[in-house]
N, C-alpha and C positions, 0 to 999 in steps of 0.2 A: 819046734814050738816051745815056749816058755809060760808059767806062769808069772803073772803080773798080780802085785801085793797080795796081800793076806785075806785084805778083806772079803775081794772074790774069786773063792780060790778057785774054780769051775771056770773063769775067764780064760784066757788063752789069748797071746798075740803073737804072729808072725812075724819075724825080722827078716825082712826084705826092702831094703833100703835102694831107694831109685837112685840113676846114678843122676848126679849134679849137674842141673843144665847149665848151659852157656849166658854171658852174659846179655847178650846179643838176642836170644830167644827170647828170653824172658821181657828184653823192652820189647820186639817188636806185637809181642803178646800183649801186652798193657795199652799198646796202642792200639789193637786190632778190639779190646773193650772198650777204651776211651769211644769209639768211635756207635759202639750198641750204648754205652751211657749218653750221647750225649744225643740220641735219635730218641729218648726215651723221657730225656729234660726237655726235648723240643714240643714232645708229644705232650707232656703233660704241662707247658706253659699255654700252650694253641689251644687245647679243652678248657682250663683252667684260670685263664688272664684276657685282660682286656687287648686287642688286635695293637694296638698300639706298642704295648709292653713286650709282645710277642715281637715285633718288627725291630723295633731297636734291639733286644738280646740276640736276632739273627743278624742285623748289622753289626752289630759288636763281636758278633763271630767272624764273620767273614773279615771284618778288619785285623783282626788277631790273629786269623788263622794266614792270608798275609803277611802279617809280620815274621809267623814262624818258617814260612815258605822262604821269606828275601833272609832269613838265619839260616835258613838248611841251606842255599843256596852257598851263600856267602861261606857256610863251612863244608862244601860240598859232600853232604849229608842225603843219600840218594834214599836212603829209609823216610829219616825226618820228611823231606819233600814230599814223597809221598805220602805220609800222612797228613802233611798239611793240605793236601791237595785234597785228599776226602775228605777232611772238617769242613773244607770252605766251601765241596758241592754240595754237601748235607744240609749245610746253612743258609746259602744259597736256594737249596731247594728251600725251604724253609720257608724264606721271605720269598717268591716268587710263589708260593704256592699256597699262601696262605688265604 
């Protein structure tokens, strides 16, 4: 253990530094929130907005999320696919469920 600056000297911090993940974890990770953020934008437009504006932002997904599907595809991206494949039943469910 070390102390850290002057001003408190009673502080103490630990040097255990994690080892460096991969690049690869780290997206599939950002994806694996993209996907709690955007159940949480859907939730709060469907409380929040007129049915209409709701329906077109879940079309707008699922047409995007499409797009990114026929790119993973085309860059055979078997992560990407798969993400794009839960945007677009999220979205789906969405507009189907509303």
């Amino acid at each position: 253990m070390r102390r850290v600056g002057t001003r408190y000297p009673h502080a103490h911090v630990i040097d255990n530094p994690a080892p460096p993940l991969r690049r690869q974890s780290q997206r599939q990770g950002s994806r694996e929130l993209y996907l709690e953020y955007l159940k949480g934008a859907l939730h709060f437009f469907r409380t929040g907005r007129p049915t209409a504006t709701y329906a077109l932002l879940c079309a707008t997904l699922v047409a995007l999320a499409g797009a990114r599907l026929a790119v993973g595809w085309a860059r055979r991206d078997t992560a990407g696919v798969n993400a794009a494949r839960r945007v677009a039943r999220v979205a789906w469910n969405g507009l189907v469920n509303r």
